[in-house]
N, C-alpha and C positions, 0 to 999 in steps of 0.2 A: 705584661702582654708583649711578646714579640713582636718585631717586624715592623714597633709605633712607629716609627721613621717613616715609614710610608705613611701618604696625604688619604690616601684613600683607602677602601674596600669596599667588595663586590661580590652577591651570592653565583657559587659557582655549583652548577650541576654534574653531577656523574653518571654516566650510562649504568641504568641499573638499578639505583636509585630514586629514593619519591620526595627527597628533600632535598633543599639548598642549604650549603655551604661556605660560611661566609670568610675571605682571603683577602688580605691587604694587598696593596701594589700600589705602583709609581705613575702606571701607562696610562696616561690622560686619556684614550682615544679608543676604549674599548667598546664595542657594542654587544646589544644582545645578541645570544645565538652565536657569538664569534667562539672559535676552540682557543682555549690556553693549557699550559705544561704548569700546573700544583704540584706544590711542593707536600703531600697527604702525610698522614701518619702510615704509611704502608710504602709509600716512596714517592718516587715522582708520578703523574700521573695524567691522564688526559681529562678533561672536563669543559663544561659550556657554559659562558656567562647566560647567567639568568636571571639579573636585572640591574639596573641601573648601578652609575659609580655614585657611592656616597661618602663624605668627606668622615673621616675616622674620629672625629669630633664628635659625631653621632651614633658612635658605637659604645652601649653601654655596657655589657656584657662581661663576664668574668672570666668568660675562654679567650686563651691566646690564639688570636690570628697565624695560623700560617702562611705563607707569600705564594701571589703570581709569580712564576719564576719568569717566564717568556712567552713569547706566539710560536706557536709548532715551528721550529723546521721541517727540512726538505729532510732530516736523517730522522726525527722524529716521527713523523709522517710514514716515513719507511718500515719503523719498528711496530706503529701502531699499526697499519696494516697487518703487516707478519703476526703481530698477537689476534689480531683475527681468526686468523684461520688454524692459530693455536689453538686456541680456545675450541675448537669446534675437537679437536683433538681430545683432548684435554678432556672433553665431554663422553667419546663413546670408550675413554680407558676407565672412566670412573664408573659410568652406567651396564661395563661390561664384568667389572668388579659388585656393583649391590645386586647385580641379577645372581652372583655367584652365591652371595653372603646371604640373600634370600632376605635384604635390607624392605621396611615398608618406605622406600626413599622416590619421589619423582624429581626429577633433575630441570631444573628450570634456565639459569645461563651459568658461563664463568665469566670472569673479567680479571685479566692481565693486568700488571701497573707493566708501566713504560719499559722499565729496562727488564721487565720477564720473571724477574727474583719473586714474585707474590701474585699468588692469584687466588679468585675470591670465586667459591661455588656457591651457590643459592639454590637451594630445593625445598618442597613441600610434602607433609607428610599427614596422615591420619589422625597421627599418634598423637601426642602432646610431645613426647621424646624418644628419640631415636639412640639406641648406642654404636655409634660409628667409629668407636677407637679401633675396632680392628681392621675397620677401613681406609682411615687414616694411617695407617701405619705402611700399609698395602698399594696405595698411592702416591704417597711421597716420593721414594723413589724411581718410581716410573715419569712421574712429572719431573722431579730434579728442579724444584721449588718449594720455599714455603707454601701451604695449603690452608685455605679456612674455608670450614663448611657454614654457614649460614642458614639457617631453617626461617623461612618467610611465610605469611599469613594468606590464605587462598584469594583473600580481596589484592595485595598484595600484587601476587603472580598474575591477575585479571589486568595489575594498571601496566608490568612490565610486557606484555603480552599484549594487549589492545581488542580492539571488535567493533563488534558495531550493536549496539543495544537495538530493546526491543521497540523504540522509537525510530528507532532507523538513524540514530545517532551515534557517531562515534561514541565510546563509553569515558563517562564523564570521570573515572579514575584516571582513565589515558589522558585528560587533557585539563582540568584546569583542576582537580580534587588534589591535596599536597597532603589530608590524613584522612582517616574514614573512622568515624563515631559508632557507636554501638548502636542496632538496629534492630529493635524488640517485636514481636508480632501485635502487641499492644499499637502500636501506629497504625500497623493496616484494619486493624478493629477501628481504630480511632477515625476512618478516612471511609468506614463503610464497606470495605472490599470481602469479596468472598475470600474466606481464608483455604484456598488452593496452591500451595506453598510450591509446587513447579512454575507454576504460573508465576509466582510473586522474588523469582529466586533471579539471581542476573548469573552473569557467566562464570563467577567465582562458587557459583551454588550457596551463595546467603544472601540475603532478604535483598532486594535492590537498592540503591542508594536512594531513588524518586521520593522514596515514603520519607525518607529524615527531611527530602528538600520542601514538601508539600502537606507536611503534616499542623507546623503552625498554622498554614490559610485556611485549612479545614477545621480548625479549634475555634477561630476567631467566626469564621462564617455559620457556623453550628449554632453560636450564639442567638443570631436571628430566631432559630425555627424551633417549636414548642418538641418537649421531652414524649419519649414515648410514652403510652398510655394517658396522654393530656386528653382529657374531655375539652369536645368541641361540640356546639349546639347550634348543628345544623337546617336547615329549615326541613328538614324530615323528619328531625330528631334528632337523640343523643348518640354520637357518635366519638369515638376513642382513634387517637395517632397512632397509626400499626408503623409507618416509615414514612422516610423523607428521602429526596435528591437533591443535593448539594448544588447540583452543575446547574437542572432547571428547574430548581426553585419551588417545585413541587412539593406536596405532602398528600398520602395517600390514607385515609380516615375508615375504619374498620366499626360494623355496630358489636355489640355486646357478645351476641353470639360467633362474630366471622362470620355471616353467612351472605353479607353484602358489603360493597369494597366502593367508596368513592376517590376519586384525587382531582384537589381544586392547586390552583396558585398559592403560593404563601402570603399573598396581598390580600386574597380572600378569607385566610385563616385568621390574619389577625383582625381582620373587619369582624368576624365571628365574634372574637375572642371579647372585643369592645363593644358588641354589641350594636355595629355601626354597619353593617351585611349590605340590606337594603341601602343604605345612601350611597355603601358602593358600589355596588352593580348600577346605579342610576348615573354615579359618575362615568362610570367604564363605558357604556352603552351612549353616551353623550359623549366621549374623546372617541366614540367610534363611528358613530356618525356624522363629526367633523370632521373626520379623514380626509383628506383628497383623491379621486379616484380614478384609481392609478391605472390604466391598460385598457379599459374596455370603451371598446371603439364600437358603434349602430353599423350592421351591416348596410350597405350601400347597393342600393337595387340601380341595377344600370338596364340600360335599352340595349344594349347589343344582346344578338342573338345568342353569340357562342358563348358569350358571359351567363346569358340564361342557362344555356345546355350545362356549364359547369356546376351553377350555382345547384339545378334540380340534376343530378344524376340520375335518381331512380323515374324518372321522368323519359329521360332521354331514352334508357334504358327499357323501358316501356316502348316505347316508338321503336327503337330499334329488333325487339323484339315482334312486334306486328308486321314490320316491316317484312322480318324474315322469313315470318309465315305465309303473309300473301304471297310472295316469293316462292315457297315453296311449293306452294298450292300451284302456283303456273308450273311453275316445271313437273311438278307430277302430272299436270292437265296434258303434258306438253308430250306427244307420240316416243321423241326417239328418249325421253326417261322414265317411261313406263317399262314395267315388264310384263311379260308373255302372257296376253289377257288379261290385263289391269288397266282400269281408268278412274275416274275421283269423281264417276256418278252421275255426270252431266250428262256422258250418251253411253245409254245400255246396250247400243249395239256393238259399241265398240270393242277389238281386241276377240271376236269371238269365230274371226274364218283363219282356221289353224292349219288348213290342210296345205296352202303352198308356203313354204320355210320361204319364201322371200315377203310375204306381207306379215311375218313376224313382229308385233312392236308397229305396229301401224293399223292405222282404221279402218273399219270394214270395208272391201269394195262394191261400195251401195253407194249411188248420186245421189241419195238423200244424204247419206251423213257427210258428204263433201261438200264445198261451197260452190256455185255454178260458177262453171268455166274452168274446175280443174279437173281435167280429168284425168285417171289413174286404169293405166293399163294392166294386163295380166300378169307383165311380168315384172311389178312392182316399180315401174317407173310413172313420173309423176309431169304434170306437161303443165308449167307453171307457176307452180307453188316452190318455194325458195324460201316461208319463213324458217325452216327449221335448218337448215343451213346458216342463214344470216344469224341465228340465234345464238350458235355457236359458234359460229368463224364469223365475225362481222365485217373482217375485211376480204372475203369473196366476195370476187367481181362477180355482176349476176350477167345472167346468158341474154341478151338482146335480141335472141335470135327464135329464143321461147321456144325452142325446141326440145327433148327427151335429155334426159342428164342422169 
């Protein structure tokens, strides 16, 4: 093993990559996430501690360590930038090559080592294998570097890519997943789901990872609830397990023919099953009647008026409704909102001398239909009377002088 002389070692990440690393060194005082300069099998190279220093006493392993070389410099720092925006290069001379070559190749990133001499493409394809020697051959010196193509797995390009799944979570290859296990449709059988494989597929288009993480809970909790087609003996009769739900506990109980469908609790199923139904519903019905109870407050009849008015709306509403018909009633009774020979019954003589246009909308001139003391000239003036005025204008001064108006 190389490089025993160093106290220590520490897994080192590469941009690009879904593994760690593991590289001896000296420098007591490294943290996560800090950048260091590796010494790789490809050259020097830039990379991220990603975990802890462990003393090389507890490396047991048959691969030789390669060494931390140093913390970035200020010229280091310089180059690795600049391989940035190589790379981006680097990308549309190769991509502008496999549109040529009619390759089934998508191009996923490159990545520089340090001093420029080696750089690593990563793409994905359909195929199981691509033949890219006449691509490679075609690129090399256009780059004016060693070249390696790399063909990566579509889960893969999903972790070097990122997203945000359909939980609204970032995607759990981006952030704590280091490999991804085979993921059969057998699990989403296993867990109940409708086998709608758009639906069940994550950003890489195969099966999502949820089903490998949540597929033991669902094996172990299955165990409770009776197989399908278990005869259960209902208090109606004999009835058969058509399904169950996992999340709430339910099972939904089919008779012979399908032509009627109950769903009890699972607590109920197995009272059935024991033949113990009746003692529990007597229990359940007794923990539900010791309940405490919870919110419901006796309406509080108070004396205030307007607390009334609120409390009987359709009440109120009633009253206000009569109100505005008596109301109405006076004002149709009332001369100046009548119209041209209309009254509401009370006096049938009213409304019926048409011939002079100024007693229009006013009552006959006959001392019977008027009150004594007012009298009403010819030419529709009035010697006295002012409620119809005040009715409308309430604050007209009235004539003290009880003269014609």
């Amino acid at each position: 093993m190389s490089n025993i002389n160093h106290p220590y070692f520490v897994p080192i990440r590469f941009r690009g990559a879904d593994k760690s690393y593991f590289f001896s060194t000296d420098i007591e005082d490294l943290q996560i996430g800090e950048q260091v300069v590796v010494d790789s099998v490809n050259g020097y190279t830039m990379g991220i501690v990603a975990g802890p220093l462990k003393s090389v006493a507890e490396y047991h392993s048959d691969l030789d360590l390669k060494a931390v070389m140093r913390r970035p410099t200020k010229s280091d720092m310089l180059n690795h930038n600049f391989n940035l925006k190589e790379e981006k290069r680097a990308l549309e001379i190769v991509d502008e090559e496999i549109k040529r070559l009619g390759l089934p190749m998508d191009l996923v990133e490159a990545n520089y080592t340090l001093d420029g001499t080696y750089i690593t493409i990563t793409y994905t394809t359909p195929e199981k294998r691509v033949d890219f020697r006449e691509l490679l051959n075609v690129i090399k010196p256009a780059l004016g570097c060693r070249v390696e193509l790399r063909q990566i797995a579509p889960r893969d390009r999903a972790k070097n890519t990122g997203g945000i799944g359909i939980c609204g979570l970032p995607l759990c290859c981006s952030t704590f997943l280091t490999g991804f296990e085979s993921i059969s449709i057998g699990k989403a059988k296993n867990q109940m789901l409708t086998l709608n494989i758009p639906k069940l597929s994550g950003h890489c288009g195969k099966l999502i990872c949820c089903l490998q993480f949540e597929d033991e809970a669902y094996t172990e909790a299955k165990k409770a609830f009776p197989t399908m087609g278990t005869p259960i003996h209902t208090p109606e009769g004999e009835y058969f397990v058509d399904s169950f739900n996992i999340i709430s506990r339910s099972v939904r109980l089919a008779n012979k023919d399908r032509s009627d469908f109950k769903i009890f609790d699972l607590e109920d199923i197995v009272a059935m099953q024991n033949g113990t139904y009746k003692e529990h519903i007597k229990i359940v019905k007794k923990k539900e009647e010791e309940l405490p109870n919870f919110g419901i407050v006796p309406e509080r009849k108070e004396n205030n008026p307007q607390s009334q008015e609120r409390n009987n709306p359709n009440q109120n509403q009633g009253q206000q409704n009569n109100k505005g018909n008596q109301n109405q009633g006076r004002h149709n009774n009332h001369h100046s909102n009548r119209h041209h020979g209309q009254n509401n019954g009370q006096n049938p003589n009213m409304g019926q001398n048409k011939g002079n246009p100024n007693n229009n909308n006013r009552p006959n001139n006959n001392p019977q239909n008027r009150p004594e003391g007012k009298i009403q000239d010819g030419q529709g003036n009035r010697n006295g009377h002012r409620h119809h005025r005040f009715y409308h204008h309430g604050k007209s001064k009235p004539n003290n002088g009880g003269g014609n108006q």
